[in-house]
N, CA and C atoms as an extended XYZ file, in Angstrom:
471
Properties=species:S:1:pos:R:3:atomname:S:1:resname:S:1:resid:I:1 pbc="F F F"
N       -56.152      -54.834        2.378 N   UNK     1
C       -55.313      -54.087        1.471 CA  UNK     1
C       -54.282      -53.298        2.271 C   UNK     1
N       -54.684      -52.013        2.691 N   UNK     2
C       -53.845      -51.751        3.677 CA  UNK     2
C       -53.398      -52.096        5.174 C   UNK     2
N       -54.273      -53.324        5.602 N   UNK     3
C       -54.178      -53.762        6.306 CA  UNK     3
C       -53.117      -54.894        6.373 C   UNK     3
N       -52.604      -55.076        5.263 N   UNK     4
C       -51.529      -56.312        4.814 CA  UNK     4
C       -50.081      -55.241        5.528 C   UNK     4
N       -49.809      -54.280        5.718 N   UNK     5
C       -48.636      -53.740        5.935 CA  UNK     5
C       -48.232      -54.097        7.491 C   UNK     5
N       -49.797      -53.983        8.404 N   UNK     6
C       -49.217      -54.571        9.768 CA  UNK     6
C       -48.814      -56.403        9.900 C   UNK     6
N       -49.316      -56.812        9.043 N   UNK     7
C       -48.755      -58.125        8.992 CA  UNK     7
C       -47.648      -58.531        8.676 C   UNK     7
N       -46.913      -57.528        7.894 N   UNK     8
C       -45.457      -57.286        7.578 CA  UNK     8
C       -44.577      -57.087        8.793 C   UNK     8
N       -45.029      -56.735       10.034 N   UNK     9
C       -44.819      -55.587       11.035 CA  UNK     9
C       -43.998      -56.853       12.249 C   UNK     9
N       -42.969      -57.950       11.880 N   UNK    10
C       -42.445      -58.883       12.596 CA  UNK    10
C       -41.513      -58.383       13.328 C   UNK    10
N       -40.796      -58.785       14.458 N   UNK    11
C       -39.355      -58.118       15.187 CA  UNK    11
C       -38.926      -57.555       14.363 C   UNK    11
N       -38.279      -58.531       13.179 N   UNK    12
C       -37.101      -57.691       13.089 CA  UNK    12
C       -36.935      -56.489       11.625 C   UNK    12
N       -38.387      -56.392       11.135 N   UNK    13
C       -38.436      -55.388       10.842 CA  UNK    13
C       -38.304      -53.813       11.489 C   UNK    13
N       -39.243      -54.352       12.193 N   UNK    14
C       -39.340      -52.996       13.214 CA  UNK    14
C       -37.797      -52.619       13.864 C   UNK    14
N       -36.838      -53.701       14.429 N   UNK    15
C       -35.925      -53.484       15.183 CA  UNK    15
C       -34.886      -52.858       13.502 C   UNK    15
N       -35.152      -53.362       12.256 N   UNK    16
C       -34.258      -52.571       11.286 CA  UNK    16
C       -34.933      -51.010       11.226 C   UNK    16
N       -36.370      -50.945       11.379 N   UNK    17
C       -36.852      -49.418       11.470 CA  UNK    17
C       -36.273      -48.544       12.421 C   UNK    17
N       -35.981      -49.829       13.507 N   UNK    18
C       -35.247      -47.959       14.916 CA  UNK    18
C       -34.356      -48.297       14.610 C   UNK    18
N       -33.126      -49.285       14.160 N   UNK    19
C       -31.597      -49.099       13.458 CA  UNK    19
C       -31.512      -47.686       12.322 C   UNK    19
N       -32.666      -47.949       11.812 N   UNK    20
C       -32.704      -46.238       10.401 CA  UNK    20
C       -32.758      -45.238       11.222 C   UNK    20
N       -33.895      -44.949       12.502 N   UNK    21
C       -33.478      -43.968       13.277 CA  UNK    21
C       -32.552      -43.336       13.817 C   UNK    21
N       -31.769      -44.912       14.424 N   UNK    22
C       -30.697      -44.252       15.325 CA  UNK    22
C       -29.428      -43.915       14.483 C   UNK    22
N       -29.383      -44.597       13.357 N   UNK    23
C       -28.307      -44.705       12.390 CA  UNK    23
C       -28.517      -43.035       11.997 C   UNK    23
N       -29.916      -42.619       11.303 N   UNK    24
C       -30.165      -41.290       11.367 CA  UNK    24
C       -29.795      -40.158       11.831 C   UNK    24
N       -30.293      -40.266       13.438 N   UNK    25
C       -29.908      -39.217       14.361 CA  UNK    25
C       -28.735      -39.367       14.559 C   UNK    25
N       -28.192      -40.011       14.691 N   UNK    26
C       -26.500      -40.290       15.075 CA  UNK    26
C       -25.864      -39.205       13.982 C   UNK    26
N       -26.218      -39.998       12.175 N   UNK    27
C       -24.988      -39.263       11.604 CA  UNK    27
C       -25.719      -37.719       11.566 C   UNK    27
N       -26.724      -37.540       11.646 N   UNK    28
C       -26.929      -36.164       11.242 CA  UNK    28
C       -26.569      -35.106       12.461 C   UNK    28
N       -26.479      -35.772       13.523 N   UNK    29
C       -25.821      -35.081       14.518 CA  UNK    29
C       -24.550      -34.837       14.485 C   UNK    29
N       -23.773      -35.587       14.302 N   UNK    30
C       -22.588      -35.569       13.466 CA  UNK    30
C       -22.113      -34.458       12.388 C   UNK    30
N       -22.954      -34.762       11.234 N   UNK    31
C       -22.744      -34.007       10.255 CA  UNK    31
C       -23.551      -32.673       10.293 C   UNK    31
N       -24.948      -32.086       11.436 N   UNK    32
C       -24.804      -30.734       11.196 CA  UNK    32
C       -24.001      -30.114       12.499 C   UNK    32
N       -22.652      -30.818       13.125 N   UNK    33
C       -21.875      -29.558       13.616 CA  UNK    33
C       -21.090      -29.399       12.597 C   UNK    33
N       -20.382      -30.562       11.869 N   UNK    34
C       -19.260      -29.886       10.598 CA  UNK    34
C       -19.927      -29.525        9.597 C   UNK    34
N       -20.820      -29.476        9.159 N   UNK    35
C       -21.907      -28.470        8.035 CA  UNK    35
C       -22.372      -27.471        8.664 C   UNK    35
N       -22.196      -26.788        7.781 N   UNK    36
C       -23.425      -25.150        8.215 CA  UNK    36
C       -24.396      -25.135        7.314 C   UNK    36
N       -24.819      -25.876        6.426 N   UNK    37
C       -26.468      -26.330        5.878 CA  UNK    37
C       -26.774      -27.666        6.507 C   UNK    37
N       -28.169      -27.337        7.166 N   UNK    38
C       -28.572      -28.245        7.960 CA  UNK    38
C       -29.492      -29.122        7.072 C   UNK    38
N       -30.149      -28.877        6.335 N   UNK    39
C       -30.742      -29.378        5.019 CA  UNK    39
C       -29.778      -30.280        4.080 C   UNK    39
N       -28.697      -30.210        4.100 N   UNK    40
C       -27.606      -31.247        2.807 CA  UNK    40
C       -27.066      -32.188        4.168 C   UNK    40
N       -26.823      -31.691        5.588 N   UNK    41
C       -26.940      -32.839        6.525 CA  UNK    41
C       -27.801      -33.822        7.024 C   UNK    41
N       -29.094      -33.245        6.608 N   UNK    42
C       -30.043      -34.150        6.640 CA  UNK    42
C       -30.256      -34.899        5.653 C   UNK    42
N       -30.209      -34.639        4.566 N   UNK    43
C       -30.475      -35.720        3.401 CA  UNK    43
C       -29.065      -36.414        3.201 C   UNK    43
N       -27.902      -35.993        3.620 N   UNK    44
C       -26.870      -36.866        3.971 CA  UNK    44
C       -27.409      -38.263        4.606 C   UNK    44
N       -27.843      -37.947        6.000 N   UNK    45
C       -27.871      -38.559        6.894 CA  UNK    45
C       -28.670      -39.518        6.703 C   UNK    45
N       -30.261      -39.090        6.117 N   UNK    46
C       -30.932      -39.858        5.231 CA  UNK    46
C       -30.588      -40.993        4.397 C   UNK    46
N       -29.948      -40.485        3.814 N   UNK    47
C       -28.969      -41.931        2.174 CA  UNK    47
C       -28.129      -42.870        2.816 C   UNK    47
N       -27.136      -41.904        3.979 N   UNK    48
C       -26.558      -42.975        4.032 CA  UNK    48
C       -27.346      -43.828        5.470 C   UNK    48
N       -27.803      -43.475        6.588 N   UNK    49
C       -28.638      -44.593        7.135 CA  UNK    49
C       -29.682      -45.713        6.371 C   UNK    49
N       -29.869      -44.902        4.894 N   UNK    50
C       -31.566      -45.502        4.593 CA  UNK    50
C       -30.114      -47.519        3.726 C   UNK    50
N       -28.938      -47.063        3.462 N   UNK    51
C       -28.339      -47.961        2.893 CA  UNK    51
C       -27.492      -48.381        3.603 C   UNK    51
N       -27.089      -47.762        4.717 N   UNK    52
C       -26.769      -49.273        6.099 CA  UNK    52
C       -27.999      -49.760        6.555 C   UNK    52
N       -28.654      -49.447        6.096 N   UNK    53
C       -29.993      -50.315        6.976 CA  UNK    53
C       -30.818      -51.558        5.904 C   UNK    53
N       -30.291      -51.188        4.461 N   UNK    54
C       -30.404      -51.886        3.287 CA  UNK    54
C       -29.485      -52.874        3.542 C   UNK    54
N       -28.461      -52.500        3.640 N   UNK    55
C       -27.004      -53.647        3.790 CA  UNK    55
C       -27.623      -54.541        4.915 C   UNK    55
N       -27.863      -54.170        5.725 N   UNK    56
C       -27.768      -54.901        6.838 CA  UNK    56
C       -28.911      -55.804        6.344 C   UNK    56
N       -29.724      -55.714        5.935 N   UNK    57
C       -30.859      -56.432        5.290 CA  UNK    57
C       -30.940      -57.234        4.500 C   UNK    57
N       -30.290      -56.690        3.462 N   UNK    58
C       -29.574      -57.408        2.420 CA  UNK    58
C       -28.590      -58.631        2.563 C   UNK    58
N       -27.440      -58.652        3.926 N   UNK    59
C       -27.082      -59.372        3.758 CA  UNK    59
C       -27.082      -60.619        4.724 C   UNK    59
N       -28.654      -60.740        5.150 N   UNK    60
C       -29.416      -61.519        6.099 CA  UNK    60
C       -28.977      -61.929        7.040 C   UNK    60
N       -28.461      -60.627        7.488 N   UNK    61
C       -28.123      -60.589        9.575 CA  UNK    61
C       -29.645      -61.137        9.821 C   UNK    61
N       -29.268      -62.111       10.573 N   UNK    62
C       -30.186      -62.806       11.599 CA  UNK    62
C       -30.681      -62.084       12.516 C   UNK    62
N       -31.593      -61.396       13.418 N   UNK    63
C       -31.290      -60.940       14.500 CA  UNK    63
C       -31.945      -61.436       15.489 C   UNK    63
N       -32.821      -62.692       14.841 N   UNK    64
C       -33.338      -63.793       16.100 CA  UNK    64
C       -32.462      -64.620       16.561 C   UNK    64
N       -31.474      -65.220       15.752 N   UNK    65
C       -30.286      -65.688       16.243 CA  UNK    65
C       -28.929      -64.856       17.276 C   UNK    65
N       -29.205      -63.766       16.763 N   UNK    66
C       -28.429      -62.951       17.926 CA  UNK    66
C       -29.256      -62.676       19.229 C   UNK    66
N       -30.076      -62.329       19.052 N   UNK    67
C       -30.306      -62.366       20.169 CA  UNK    67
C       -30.883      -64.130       21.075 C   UNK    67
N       -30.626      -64.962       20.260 N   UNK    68
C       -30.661      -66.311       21.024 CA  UNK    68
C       -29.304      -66.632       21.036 C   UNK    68
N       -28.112      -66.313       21.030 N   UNK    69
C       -26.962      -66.344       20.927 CA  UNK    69
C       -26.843      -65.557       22.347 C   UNK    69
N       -27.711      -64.462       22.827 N   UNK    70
C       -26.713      -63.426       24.078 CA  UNK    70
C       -27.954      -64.742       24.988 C   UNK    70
N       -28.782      -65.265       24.836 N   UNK    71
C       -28.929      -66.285       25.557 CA  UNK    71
C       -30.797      -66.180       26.340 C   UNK    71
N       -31.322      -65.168       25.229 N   UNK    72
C       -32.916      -64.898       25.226 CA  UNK    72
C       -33.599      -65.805       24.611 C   UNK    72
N       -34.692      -66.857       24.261 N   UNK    73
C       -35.223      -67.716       23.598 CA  UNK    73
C       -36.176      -66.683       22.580 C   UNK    73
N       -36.280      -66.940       21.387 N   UNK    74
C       -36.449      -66.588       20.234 CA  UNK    74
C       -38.064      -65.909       20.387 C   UNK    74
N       -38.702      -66.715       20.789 N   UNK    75
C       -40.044      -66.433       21.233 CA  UNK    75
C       -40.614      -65.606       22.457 C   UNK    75
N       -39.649      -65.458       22.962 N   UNK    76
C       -39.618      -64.818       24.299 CA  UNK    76
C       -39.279      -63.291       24.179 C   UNK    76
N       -38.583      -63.235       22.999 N   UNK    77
C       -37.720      -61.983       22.371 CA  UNK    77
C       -38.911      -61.089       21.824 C   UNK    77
N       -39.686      -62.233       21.447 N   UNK    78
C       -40.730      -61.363       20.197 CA  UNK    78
C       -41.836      -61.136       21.402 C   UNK    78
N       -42.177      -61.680       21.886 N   UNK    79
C       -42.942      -61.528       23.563 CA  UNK    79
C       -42.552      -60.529       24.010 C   UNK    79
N       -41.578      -60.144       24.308 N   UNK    80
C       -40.758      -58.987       24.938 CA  UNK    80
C       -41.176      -57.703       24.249 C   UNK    80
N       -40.537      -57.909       22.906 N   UNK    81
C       -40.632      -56.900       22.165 CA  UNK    81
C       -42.173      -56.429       21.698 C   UNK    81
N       -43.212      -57.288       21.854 N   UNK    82
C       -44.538      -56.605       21.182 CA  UNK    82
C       -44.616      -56.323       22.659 C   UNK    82
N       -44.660      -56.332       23.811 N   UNK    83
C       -44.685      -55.698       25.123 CA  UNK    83
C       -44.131      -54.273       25.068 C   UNK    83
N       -43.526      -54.152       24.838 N   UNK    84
C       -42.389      -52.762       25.073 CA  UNK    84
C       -42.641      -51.891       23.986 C   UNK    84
N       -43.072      -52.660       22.627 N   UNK    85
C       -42.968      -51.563       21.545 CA  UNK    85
C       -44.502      -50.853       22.179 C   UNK    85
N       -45.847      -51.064       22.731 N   UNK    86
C       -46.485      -49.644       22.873 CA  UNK    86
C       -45.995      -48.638       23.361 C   UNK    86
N       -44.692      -48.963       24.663 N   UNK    87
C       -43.794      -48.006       25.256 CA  UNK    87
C       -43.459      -47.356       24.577 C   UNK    87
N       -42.512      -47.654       23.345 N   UNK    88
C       -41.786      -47.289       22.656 CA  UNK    88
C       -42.332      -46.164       21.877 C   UNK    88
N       -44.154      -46.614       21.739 N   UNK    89
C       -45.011      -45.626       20.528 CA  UNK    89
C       -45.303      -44.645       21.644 C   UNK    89
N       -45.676      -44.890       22.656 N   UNK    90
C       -46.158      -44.059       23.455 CA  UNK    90
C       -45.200      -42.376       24.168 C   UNK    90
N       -43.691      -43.632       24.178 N   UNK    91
C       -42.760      -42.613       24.286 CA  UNK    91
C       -42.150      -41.511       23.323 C   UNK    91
N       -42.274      -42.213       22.123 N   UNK    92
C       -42.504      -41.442       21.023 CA  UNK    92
C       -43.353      -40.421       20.932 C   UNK    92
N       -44.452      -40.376       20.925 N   UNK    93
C       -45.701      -39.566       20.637 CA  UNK    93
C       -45.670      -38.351       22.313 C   UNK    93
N       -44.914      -38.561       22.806 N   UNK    94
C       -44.677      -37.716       23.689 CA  UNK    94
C       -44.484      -36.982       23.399 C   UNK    94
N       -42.945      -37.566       23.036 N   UNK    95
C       -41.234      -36.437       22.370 CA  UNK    95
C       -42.139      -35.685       21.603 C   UNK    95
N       -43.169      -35.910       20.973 N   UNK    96
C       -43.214      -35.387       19.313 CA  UNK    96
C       -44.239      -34.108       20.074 C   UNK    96
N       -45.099      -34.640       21.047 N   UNK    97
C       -46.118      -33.435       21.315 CA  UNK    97
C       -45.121      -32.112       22.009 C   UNK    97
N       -44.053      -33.302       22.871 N   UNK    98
C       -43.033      -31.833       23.929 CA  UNK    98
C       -42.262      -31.004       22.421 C   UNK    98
N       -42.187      -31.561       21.964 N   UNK    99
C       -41.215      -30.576       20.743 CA  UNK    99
C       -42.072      -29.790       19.483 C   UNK    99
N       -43.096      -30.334       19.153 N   UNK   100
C       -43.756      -29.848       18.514 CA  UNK   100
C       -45.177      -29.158       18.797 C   UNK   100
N       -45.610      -27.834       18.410 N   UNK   101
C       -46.597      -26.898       18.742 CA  UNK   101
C       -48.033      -28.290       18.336 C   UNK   101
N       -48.779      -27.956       19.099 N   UNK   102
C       -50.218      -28.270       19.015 CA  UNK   102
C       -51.143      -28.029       18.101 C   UNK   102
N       -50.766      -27.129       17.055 N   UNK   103
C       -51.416      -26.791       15.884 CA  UNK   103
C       -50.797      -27.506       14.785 C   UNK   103
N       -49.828      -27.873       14.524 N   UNK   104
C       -49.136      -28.353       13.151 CA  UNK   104
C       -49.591      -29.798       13.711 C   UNK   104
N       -49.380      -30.707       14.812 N   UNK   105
C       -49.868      -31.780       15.194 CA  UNK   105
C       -51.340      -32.165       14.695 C   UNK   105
N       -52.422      -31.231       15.122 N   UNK   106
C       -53.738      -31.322       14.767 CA  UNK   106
C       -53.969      -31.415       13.133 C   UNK   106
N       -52.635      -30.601       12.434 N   UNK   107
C       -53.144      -30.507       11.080 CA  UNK   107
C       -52.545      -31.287       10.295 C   UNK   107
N       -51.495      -31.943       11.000 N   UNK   108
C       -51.336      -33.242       10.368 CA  UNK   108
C       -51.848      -34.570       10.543 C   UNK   108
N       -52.506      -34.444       11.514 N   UNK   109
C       -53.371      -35.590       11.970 CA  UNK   109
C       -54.236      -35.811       11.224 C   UNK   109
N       -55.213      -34.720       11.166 N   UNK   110
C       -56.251      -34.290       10.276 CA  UNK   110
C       -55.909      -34.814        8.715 C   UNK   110
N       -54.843      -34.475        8.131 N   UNK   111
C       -54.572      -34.900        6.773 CA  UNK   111
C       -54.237      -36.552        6.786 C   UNK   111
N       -53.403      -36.771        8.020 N   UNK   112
C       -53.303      -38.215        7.634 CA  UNK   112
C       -54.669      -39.130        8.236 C   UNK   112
N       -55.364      -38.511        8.767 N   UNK   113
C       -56.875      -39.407        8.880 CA  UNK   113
C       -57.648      -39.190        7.522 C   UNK   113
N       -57.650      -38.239        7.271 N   UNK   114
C       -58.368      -37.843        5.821 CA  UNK   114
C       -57.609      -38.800        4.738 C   UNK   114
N       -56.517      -39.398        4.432 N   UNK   115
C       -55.839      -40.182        3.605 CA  UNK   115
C       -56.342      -41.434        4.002 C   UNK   115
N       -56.148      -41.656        5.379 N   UNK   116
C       -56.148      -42.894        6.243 CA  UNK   116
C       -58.079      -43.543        5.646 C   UNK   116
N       -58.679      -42.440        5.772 N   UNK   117
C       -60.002      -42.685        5.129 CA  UNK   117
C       -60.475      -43.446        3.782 C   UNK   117
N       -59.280      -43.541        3.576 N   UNK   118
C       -59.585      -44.244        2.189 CA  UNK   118
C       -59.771      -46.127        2.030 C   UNK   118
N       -58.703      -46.167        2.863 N   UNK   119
C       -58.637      -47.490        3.309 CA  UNK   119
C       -58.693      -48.452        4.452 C   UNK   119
N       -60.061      -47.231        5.450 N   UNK   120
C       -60.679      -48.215        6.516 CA  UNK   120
C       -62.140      -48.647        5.914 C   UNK   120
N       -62.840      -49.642        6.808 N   UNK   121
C       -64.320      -49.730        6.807 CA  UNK   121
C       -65.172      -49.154        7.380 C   UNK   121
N       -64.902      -47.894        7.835 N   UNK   122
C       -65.679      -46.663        8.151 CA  UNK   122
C       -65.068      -45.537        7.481 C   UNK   122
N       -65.202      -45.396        6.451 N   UNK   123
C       -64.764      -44.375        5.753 CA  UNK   123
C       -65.485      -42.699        6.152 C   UNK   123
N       -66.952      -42.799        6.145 N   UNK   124
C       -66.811      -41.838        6.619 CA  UNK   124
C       -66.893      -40.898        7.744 C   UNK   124
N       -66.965      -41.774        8.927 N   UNK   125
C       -66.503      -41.554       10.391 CA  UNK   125
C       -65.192      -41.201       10.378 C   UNK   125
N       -64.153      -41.649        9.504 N   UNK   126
C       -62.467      -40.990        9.975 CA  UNK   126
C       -62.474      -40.010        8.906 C   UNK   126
N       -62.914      -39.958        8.046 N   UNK   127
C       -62.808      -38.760        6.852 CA  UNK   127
C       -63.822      -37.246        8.039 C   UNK   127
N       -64.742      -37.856        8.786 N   UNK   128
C       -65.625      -36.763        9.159 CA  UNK   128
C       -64.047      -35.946       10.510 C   UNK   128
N       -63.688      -37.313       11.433 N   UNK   129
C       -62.470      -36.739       12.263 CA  UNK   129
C       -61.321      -36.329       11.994 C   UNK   129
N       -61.086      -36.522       10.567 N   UNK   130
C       -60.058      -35.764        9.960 CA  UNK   130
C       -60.318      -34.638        9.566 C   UNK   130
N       -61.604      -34.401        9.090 N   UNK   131
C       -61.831      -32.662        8.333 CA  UNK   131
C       -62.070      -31.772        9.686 C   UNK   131
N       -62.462      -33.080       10.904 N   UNK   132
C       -62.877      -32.047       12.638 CA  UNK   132
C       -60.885      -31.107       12.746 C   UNK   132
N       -60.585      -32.363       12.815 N   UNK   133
C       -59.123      -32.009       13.528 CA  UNK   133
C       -58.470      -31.082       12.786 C   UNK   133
N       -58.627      -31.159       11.139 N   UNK   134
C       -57.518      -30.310       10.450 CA  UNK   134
C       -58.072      -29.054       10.480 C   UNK   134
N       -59.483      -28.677       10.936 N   UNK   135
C       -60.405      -27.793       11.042 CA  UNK   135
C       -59.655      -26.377       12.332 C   UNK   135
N       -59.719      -27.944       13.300 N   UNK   136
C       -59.264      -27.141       14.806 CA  UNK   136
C       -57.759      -26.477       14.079 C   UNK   136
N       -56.628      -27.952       13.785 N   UNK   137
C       -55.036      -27.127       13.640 CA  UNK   137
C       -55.242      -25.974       12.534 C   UNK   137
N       -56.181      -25.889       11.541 N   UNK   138
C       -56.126      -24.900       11.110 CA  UNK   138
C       -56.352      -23.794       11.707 C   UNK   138
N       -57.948      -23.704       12.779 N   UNK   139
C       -57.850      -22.716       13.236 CA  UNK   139
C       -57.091      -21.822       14.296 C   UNK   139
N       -56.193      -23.086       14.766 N   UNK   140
C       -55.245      -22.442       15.873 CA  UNK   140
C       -54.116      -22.020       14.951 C   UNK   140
N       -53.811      -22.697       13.534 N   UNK   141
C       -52.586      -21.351       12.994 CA  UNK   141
C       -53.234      -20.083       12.684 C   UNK   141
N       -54.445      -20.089       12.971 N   UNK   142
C       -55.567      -18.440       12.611 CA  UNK   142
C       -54.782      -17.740       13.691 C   UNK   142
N       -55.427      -18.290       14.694 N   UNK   143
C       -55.515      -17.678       15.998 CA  UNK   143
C       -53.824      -17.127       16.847 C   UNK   143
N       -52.808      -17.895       16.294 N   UNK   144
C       -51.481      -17.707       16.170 CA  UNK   144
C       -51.124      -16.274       15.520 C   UNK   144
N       -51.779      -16.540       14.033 N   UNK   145
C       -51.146      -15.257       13.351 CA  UNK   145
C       -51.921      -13.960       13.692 C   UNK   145
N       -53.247      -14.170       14.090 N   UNK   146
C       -54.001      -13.132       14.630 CA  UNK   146
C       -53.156      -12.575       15.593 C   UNK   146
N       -52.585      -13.125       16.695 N   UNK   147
C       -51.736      -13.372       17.746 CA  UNK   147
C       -50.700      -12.320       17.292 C   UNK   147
N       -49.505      -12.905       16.386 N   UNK   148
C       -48.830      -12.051       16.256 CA  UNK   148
C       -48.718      -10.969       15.453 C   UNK   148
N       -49.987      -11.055       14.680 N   UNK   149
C       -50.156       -9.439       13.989 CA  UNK   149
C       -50.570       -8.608       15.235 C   UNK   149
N       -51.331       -8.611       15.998 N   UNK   150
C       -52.023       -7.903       17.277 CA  UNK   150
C       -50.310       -7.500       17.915 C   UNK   150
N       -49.426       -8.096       17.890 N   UNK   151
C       -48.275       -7.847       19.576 CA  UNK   151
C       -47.055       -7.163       18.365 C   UNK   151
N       -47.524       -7.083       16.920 N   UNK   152
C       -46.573       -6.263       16.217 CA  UNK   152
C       -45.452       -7.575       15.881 C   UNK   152
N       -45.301       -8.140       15.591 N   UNK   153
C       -44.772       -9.064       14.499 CA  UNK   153
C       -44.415       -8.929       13.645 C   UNK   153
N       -45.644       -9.275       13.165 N   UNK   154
C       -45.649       -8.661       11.637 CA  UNK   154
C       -46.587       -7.735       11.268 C   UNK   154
N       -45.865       -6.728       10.375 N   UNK   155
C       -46.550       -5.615        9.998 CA  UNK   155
C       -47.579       -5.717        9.168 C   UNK   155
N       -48.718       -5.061        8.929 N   UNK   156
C       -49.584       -5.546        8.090 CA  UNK   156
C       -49.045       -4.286        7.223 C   UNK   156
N       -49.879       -4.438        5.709 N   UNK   157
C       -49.371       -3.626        4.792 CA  UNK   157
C       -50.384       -2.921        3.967 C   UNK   157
């Protein structure tokens, strides 16, 4: 059932998924220096990447043929590419830990294993590591606000 979505998961899907990214970051970089709401630049940026990336889809760009056109063999491409994409996840999940605090990470993990629980065959081994983890990120946003009520932050009332 949910396992039918990685079978979906061919080149050139994935290569239209980081086109939505980069198409993404591009315009919204763009559009929040000439905006001063960073929120109407993002959902800008959103619509219109999410429908160049429709177009492009829509109007059945090849992209095994391009790239057997710059002179890569078709099979070799997709070889390539399931090679590189753990890089790709791995390099990802970096960015995301260097930029993002260690507590909101844990507590979203936690929620999406707890969802994720629904539709493995150990249901309740990932439902048990999801309620562990959202347990911990919860308690480190405790231990945060404890944090900054103690150093005067915020005032209590």
């Amino acid at each position: 059932m949910a396992l039918d979505i990685f079978y979906m998961l061919n080149p050139e899907v994935m290569i239209l998924g980081l086109l939505f990214i980069i198409f993404f970051a591009l315009i919204q970089l763009f559009l929040s220096r000439s905006l001063k709401d960073r929120n109407s630049a993002s959902v800008i940026a959103f619509c219109v990447s999410l429908l160049a990336v429709y177009g492009i889809s829509r109007t059945g760009f090849d992209i095994s043929s391009l790239v057997y056109k710059i002179g890569i063999n078709s099979s070799a491409a997709e070889n390539i590419f399931y090679s590189i994409l753990p890089f790709i996840i791995l390099g990802g999940l970096i960015f995301i830990f260097w930029k993002v605090k260690m507590r909101v990470i844990l507590t979203l993990s936690g929620l999406i294993l707890m969802v994720a629980s629904r539709f493995v065959y150990e249901k309740a081994i990932v439902l048990g590591i999801g309620i562990v983890v959202l347990c911990i990120g919860l308690y480190l946003f405790y231990k945060e606000s404890r944090r900054k009520v103690k150093s005067g932050i915020y005032l209590r009332k």
